[in-house]
C-alpha positions in Angstrom: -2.4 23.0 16.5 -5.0 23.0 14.0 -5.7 20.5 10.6 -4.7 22.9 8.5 -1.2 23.9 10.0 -1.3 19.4 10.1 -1.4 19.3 7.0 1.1 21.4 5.5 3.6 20.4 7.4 2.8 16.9 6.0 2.4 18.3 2.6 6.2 19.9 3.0 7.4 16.5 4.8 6.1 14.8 1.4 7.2 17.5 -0.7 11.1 17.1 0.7 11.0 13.3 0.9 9.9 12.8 -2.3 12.4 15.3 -4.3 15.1 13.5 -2.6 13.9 10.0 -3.9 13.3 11.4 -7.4 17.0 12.7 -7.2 18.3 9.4 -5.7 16.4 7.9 -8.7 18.2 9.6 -11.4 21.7 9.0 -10.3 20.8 5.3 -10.1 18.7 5.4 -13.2 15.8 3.5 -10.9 12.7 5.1 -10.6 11.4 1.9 -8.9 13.3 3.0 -6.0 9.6 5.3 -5.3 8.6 1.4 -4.4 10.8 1.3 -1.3 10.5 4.6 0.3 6.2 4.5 -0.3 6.3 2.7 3.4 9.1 4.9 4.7 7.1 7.9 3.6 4.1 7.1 5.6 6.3 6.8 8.6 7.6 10.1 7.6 4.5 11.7 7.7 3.4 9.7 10.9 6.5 10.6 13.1 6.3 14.3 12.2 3.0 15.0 12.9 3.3 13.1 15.7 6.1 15.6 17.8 4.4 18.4 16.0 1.4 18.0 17.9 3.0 18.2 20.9 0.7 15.5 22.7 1.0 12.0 23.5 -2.6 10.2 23.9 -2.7 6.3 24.0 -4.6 6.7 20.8 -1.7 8.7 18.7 0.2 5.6 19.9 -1.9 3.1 18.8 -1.9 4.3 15.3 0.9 5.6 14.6 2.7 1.8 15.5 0.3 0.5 13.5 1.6 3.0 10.5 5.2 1.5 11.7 4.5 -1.8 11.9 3.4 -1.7 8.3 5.2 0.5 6.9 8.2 -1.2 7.9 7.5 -4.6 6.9 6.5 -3.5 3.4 9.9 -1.4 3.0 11.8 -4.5 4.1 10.1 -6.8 1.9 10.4 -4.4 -1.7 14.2 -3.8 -0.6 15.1 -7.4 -0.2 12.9 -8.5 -3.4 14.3 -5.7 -6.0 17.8 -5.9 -4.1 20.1 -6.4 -7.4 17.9 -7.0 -9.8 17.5 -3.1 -11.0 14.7 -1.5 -12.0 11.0 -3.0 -12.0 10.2 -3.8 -15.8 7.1 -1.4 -15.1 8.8 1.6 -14.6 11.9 0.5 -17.0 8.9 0.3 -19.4 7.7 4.2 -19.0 10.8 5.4 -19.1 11.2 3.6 -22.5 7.6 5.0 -23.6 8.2 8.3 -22.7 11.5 8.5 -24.5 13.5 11.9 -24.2 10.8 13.1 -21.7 11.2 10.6 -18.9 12.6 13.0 -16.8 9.5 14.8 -16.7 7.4 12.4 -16.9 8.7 10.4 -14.1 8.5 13.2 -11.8 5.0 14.1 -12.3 3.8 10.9 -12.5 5.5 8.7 -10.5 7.0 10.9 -7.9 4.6 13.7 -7.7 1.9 11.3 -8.2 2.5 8.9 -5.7 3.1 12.0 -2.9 -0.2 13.4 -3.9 -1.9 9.7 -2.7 0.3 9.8 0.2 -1.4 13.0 1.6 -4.9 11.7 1.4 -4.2 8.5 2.7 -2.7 9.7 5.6 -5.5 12.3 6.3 -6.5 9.6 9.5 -2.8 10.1 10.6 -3.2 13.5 10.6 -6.5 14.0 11.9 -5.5 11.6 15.2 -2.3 14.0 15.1 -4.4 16.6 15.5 -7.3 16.0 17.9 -7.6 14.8 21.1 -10.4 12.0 21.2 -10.0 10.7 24.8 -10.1 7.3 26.1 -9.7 4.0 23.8 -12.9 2.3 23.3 -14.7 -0.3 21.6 -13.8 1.4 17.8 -10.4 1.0 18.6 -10.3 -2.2 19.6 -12.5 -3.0 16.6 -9.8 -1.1 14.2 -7.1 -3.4 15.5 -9.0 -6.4 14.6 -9.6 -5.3 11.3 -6.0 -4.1 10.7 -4.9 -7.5 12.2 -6.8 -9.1 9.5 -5.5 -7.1 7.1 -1.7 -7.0 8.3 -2.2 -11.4 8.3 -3.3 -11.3 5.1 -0.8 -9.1 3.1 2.6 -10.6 5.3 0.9 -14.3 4.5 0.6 -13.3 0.9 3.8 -12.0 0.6 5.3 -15.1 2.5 3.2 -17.5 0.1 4.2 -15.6 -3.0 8.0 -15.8 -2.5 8.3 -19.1 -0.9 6.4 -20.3 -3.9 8.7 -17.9 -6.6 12.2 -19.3 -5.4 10.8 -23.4 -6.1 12.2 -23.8 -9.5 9.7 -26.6 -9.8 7.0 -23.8 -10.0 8.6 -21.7 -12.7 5.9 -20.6 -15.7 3.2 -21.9 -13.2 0.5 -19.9 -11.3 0.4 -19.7 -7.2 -3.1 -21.1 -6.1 -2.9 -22.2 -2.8 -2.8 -20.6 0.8 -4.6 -17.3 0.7 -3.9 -17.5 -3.1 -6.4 -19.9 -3.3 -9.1 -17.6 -2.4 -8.2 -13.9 -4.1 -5.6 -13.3 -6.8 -4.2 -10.4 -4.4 -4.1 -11.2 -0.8 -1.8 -9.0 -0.5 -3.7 -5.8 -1.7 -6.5 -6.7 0.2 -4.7 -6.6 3.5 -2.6 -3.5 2.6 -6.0 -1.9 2.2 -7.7 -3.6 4.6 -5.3 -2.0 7.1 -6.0 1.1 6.2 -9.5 0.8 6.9 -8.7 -0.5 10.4 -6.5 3.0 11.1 -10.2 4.7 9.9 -11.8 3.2 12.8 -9.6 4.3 15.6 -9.9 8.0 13.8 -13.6 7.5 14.2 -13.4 8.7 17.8 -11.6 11.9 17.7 -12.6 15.1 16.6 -13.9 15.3 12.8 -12.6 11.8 12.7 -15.3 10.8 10.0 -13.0 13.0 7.3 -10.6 10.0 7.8 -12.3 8.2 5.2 -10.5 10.1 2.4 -7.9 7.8 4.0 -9.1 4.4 2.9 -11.2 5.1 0.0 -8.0 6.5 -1.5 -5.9 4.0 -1.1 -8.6 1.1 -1.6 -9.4 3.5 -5.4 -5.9 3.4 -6.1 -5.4 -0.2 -5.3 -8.0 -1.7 -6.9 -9.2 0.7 -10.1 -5.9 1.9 -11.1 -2.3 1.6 -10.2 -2.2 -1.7 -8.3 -4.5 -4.6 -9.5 -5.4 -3.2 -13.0 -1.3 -3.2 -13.8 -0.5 -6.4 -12.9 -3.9 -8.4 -14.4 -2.8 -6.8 -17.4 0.6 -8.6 -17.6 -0.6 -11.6 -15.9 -3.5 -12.0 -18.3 -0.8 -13.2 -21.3 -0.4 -16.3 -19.7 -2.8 -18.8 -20.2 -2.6 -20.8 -16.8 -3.2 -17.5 -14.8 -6.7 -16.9 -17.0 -8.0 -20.2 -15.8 -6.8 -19.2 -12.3 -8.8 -15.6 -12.7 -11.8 -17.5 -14.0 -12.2 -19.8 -10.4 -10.7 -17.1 -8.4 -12.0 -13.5 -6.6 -9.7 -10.9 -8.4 -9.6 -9.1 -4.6 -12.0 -9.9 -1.6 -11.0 -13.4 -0.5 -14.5 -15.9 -1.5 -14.6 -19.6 -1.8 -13.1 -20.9 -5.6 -15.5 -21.3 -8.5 -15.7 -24.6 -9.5 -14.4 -25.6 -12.8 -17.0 -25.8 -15.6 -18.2 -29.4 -16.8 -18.1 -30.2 -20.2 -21.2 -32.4 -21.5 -20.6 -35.3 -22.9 
């Protein structure tokens, strides 16, 4: 099987999976339901490719539990945190903005958009779908370090953030301990830090250097647009959480500034 025949059968995979969200999403009025299946997607993609290629290497294995692993866990975690509640105040904010248009707009930018970044970041999943590399060596083992690094970081975060949410003690007050004490998104640095991991077990098939499209995607998306940007700008209008940004690494995890002295 060759990339290209890969690839569109993820591109339809993505395609189907993703009109069937945006139709879910209308009957429930809850576009944020696109949160939820953006794990379940990449397991989509994973699985299919996976009994399309019609191999089984140790390699194929290796990354596409990896995939599972955190696709799962992240599915899991968005059900059980938006589970009654409705729909995010993001997206229930767009579809007030783009008034008698939402429809549209919510298709093409939330849906299609988000199926378009699917397909590049699972371009390693593909590839390793796709080639044969032989044995496991020394850049796999290296790529599960790294995604183990990243996978402790974003399930810590996560754990840390939602332990320290349901303390009424800590209502209207900023998180700043545990990882949180060291960047203002764990969690975003270990989804993409994962990613990056996947890229280093690609390294040793066949082309396996176009995985990059991968990681650079995702890491882009995370921290220059839809992930980090959004929620600094909400977080900024509260005045404990600018002090907090002004001590602490907005992504990659570096020791706290210390607070300014004021001479006397």
């Amino acid at each position: 099987m060759s990339f290209v025949s890969t690839f569109l059968v993820s591109f339809v995979t993505v395609v189907v999976f993703f009109n069937c969200l945006f139709i879910a999403a209308l009957k429930r009025r809850d576009n944020s339901i696109v949160d939820i299946g953006w794990g379940i997607g990449f397991i989509l993609v994973t699985l299919v490719t996976f009994v399309r290629s019609g191999t089984a290497e140790p390699r194929q294995f290796l990354a596409g539990a990896l995939v599972l692993v955190w696709g799962l866990r992240l599915a899991i975690r968005i059900y059980r945190r938006n589970r009654g509640k409705g729909e995010d105040f993001r997206y229930k904010k767009w579809r007030e903005d783009w008034g008698e248009h939402w429809r549209r707009h919510a298709y093409l930018f939330v849906f299609v958009g988000q199926g378009a970044m699917m397909l590049l970041i699972t371009i390693p999943i593909m590839l390793v779908n796709t080639y044969v590399g032989g044995a496991l060596g020394w850049l796999d083992a290296a790529g599960v370090l790294v995604w183990l690094l990243g996978f402790y970081f974003e399930a810590t975060g996560d754990h840390q953030l939602d332990r320290f949410l349901k303390d009424p003690a800590n209502r209207g007050k900023v998180i700043d301990t545990g990882l949180w004490r060291y960047t203002r998104h764990p969690n975003y640095f270990g989804e993409v830090t994962q990613w990056w991991g996947i890229y280093l077990i690609v390294l040793s098939v066949p082309w396996g250097w176009l995985g990059i499209i991968g990681p650079v995607t995702i890491t882009v998306l995370i921290v220059a647009y839809s992930g980090i940007p959004l929620l600094e700008k909400t977080m900024m209008k509260n005045p404990a959480y600018v002090e907090y940004a002004q001590r602490t690494s907005v992504f990659f995890p570096l020791p706290p500034k210390k607070p300014l002295q004021l001479e006397q």
